[in-house]
N, CA, C and O atoms as a GROMACS GRO file, in nm:
protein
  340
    1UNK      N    1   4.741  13.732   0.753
    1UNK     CA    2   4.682  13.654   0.860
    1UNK      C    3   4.773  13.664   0.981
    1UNK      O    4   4.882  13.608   0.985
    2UNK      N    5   4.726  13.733   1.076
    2UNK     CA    6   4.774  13.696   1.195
    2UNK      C    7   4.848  13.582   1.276
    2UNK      O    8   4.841  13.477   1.212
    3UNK      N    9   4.917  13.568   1.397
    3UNK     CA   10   5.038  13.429   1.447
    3UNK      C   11   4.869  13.386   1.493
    3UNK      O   12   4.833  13.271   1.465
    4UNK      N   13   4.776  13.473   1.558
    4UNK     CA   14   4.664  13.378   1.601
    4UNK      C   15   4.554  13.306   1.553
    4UNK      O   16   4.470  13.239   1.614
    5UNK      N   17   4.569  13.334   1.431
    5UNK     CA   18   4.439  13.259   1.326
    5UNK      C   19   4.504  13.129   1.277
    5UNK      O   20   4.460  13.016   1.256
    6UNK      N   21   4.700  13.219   1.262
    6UNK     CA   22   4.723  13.081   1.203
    6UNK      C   23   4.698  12.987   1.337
    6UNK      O   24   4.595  12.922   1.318
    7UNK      N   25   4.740  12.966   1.428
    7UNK     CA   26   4.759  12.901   1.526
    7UNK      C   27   4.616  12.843   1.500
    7UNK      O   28   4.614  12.733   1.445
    8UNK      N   29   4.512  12.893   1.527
    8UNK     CA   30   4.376  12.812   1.537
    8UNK      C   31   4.342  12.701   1.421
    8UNK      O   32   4.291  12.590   1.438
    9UNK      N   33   4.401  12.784   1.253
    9UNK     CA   34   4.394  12.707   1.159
    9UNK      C   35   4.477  12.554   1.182
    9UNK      O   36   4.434  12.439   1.180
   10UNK      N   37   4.620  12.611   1.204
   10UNK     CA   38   4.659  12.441   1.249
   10UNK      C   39   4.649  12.341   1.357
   10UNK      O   40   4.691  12.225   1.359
   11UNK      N   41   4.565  12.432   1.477
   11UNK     CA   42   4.523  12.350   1.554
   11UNK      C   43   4.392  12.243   1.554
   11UNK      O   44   4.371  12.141   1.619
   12UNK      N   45   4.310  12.318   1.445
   12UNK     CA   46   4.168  12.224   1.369
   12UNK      C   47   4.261  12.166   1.249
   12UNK      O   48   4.200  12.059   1.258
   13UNK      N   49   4.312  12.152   1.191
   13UNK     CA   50   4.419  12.097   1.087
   13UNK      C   51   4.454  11.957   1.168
   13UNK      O   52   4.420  11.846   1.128
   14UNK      N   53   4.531  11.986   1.293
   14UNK     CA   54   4.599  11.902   1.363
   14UNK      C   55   4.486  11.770   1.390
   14UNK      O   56   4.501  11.654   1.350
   15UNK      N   57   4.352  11.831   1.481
   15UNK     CA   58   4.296  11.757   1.510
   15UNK      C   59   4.193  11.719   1.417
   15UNK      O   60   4.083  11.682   1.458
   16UNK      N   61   4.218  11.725   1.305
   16UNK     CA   62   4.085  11.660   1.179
   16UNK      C   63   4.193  11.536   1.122
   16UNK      O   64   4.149  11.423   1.102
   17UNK      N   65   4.321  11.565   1.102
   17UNK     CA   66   4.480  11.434   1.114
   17UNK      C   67   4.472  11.340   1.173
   17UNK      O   68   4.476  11.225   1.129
   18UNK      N   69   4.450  11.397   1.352
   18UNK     CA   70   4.498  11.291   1.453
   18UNK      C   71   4.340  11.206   1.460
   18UNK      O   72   4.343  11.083   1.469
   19UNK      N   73   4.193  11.283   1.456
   19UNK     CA   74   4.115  11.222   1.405
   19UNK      C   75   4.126  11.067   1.298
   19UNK      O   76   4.113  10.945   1.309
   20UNK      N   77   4.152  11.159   1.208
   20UNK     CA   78   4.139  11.055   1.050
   20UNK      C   79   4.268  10.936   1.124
   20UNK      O   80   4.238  10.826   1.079
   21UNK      N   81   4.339  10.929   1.176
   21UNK     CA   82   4.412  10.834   1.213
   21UNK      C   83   4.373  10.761   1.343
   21UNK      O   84   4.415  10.646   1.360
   22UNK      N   85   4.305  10.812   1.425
   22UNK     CA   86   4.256  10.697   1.548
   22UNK      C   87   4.176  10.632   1.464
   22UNK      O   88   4.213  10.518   1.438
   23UNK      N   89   4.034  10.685   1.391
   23UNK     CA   90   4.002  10.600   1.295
   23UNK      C   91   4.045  10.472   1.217
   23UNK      O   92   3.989  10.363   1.225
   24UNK      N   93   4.166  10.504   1.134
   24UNK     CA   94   4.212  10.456   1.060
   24UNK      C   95   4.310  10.340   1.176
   24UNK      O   96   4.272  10.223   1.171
   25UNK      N   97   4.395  10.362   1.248
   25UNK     CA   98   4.434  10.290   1.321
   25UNK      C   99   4.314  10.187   1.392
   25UNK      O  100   4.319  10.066   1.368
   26UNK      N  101   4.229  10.231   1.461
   26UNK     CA  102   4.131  10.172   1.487
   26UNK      C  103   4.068  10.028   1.410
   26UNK      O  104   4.059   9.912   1.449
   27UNK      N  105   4.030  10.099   1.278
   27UNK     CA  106   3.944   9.994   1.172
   27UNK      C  107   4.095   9.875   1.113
   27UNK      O  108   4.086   9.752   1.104
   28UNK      N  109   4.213   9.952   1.085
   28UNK     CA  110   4.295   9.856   1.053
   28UNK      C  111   4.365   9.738   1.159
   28UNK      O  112   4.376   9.617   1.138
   29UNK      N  113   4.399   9.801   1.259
   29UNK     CA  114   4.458   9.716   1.357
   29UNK      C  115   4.429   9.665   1.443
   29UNK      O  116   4.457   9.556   1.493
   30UNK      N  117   4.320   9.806   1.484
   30UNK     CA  118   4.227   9.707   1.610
   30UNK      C  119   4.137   9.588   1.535
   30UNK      O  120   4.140   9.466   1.549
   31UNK      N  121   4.053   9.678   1.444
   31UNK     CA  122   3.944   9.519   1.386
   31UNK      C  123   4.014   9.452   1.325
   31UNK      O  124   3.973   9.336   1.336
   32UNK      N  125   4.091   9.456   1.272
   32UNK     CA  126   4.193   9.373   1.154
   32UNK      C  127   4.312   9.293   1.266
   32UNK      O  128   4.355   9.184   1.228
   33UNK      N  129   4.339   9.322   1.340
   33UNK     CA  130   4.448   9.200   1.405
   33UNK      C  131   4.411   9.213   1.510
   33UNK      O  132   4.387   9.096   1.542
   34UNK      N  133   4.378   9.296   1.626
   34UNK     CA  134   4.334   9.275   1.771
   34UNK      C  135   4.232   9.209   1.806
   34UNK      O  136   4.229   9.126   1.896
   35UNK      N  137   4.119   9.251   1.718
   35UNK     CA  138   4.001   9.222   1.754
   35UNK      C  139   3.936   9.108   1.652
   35UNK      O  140   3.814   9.112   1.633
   36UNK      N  141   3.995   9.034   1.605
   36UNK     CA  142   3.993   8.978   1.423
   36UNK      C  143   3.873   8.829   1.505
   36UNK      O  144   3.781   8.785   1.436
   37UNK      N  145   3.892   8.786   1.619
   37UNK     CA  146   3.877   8.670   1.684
   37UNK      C  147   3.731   8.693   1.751
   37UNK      O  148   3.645   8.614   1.713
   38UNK      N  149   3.693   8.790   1.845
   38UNK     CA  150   3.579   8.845   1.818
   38UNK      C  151   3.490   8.916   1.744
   38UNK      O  152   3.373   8.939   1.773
   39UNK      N  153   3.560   8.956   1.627
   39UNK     CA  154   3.461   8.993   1.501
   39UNK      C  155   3.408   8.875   1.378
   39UNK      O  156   3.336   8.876   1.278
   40UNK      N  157   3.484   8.790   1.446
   40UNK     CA  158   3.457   8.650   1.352
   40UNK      C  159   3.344   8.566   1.370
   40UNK      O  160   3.296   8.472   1.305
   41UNK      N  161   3.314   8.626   1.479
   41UNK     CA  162   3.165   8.512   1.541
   41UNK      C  163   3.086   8.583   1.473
   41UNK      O  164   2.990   8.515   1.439
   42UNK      N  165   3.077   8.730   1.423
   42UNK     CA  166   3.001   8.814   1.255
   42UNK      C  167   2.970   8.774   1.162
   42UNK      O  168   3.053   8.821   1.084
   43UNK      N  169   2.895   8.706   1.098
   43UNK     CA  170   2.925   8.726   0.927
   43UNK      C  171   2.868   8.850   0.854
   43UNK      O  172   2.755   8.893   0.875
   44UNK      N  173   2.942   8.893   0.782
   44UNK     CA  174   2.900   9.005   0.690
   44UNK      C  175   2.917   8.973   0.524
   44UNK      O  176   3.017   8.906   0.499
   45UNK      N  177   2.858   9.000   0.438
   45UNK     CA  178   2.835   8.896   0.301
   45UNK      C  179   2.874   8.764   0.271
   45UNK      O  180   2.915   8.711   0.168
   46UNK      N  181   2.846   8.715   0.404
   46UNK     CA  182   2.925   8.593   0.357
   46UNK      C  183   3.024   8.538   0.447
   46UNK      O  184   3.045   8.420   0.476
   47UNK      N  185   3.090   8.661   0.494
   47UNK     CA  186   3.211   8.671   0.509
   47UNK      C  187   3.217   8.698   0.676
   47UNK      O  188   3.136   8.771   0.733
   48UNK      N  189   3.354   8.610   0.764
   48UNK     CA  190   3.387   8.681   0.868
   48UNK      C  191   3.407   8.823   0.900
   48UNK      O  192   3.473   8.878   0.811
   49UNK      N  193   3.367   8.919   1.015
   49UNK     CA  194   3.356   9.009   0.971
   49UNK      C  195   3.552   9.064   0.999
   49UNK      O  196   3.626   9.149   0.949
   50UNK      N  197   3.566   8.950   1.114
   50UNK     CA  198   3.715   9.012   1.118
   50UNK      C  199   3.762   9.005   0.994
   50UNK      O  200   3.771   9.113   0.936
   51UNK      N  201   3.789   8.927   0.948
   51UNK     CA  202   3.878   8.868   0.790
   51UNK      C  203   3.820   8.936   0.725
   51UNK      O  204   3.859   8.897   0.615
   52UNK      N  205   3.704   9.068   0.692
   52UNK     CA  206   3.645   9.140   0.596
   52UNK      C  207   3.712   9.235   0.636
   52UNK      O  208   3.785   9.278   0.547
   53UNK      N  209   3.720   9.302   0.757
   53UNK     CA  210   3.779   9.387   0.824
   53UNK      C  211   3.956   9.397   0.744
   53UNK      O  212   4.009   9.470   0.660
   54UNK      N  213   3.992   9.295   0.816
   54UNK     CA  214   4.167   9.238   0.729
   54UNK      C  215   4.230   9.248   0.600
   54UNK      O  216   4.348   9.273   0.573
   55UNK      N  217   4.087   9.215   0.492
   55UNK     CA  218   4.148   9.230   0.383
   55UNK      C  219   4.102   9.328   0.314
   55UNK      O  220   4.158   9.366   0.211
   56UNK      N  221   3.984   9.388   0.368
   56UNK     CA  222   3.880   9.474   0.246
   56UNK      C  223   3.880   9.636   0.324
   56UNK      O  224   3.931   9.745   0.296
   57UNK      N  225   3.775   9.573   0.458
   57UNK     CA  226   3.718   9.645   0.524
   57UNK      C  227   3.803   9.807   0.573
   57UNK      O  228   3.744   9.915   0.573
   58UNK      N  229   3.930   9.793   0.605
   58UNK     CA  230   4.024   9.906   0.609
   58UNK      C  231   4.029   9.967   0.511
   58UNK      O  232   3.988  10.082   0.499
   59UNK      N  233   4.092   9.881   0.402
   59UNK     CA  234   4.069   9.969   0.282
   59UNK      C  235   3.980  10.039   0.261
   59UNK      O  236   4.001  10.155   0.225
   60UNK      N  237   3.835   9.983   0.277
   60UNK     CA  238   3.748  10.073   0.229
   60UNK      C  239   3.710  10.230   0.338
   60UNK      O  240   3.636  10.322   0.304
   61UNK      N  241   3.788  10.219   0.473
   61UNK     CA  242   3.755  10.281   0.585
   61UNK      C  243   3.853  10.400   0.527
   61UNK      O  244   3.835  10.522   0.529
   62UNK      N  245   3.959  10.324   0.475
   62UNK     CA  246   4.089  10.475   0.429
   62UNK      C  247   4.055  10.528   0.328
   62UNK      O  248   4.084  10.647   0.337
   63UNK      N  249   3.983  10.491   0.183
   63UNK     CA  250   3.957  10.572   0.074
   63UNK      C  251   3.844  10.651   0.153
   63UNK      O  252   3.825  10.767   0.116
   64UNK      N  253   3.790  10.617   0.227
   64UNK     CA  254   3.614  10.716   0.285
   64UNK      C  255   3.700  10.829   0.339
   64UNK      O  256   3.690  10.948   0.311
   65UNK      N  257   3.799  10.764   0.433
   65UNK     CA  258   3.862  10.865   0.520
   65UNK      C  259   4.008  10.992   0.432
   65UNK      O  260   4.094  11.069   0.477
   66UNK      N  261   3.970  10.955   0.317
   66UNK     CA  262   4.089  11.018   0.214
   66UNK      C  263   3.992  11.148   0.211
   66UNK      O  264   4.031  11.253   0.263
   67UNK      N  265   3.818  11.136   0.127
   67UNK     CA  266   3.740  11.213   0.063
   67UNK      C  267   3.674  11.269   0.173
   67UNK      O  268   3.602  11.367   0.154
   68UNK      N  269   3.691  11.214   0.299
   68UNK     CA  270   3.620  11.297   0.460
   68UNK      C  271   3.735  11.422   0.497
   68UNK      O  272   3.707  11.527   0.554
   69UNK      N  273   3.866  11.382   0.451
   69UNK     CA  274   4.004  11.494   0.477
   69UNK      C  275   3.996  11.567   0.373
   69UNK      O  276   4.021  11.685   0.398
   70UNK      N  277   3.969  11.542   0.256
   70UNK     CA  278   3.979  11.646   0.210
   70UNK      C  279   3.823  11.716   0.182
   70UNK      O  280   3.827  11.833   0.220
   71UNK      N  281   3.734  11.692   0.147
   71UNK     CA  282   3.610  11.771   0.206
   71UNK      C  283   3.593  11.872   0.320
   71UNK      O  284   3.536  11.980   0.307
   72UNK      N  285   3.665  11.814   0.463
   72UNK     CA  286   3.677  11.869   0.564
   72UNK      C  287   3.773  11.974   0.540
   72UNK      O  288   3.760  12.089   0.583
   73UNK      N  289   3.852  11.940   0.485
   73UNK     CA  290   3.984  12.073   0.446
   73UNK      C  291   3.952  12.168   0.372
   73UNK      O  292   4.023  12.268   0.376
   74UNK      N  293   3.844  12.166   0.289
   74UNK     CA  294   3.814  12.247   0.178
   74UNK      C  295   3.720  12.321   0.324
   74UNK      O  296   3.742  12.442   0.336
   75UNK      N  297   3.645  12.275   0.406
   75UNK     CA  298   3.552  12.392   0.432
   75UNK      C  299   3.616  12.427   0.549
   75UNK      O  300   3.566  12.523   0.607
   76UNK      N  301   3.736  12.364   0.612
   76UNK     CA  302   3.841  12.483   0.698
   76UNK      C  303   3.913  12.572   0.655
   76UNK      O  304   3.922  12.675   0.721
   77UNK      N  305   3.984  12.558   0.537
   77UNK     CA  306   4.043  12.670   0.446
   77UNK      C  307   3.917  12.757   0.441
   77UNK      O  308   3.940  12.876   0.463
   78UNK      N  309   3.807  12.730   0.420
   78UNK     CA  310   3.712  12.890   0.391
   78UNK      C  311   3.642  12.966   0.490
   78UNK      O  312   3.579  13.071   0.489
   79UNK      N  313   3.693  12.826   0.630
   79UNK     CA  314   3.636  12.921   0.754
   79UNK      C  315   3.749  13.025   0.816
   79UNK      O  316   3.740  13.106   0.908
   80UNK      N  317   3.882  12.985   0.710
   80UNK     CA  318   3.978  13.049   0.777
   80UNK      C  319   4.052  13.147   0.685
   80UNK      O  320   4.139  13.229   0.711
   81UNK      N  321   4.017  13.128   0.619
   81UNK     CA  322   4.020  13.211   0.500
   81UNK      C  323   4.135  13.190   0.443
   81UNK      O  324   4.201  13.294   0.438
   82UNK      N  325   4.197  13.082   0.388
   82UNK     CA  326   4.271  13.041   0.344
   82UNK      C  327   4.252  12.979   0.229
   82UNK      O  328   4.338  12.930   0.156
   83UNK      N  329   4.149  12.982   0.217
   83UNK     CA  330   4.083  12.898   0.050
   83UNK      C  331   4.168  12.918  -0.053
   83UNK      O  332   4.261  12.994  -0.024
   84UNK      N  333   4.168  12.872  -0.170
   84UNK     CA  334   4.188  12.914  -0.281
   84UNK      C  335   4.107  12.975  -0.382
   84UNK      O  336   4.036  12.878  -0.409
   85UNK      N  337   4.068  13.064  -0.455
   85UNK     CA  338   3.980  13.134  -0.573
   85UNK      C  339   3.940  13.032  -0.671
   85UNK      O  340   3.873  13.064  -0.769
   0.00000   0.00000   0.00000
């Protein structure tokens, strides 16, 4: 593989990362402590949606965002030909 394929491979690498983390920063800190006070006037099962956000809701945003990175990785390795057999 060429310095320029690799270069492209870790530059979609880079930004599928910095992706999965504005996300993840986003759902944890922004809804979970910034925004916890206007998501509360929400209810979602029951539940405030900030304080769902706080204790649950991230969590469940990072396991999605675990199986979205690596899904996504499996079909950049084969656009780049880096797969495995």
């Amino acid at each position: 593989m060429n310095k320029d394929k690799r270069l492209a491979y870790w530059r979609a690498n880079l930004r599928l990362v910095g992706l999965c983390l504005v996300i993840w920063f986003t759902v944890s800190f922004g809804f979970g402590i910034l925004l916890v006070e206007q998501l509360n006037t929400i209810r979602f099962g029951g539940f405030k949606l900030g304080f769902w956000f706080a204790q649950q809701g991230s969590i469940y945003v990072f396991v999605a965002l675990i199986f979205f990175y690596a899904w996504r990785m499996s079909r950049l390795d084969r656009e780049h030909d880096v797969h495995e057999d």
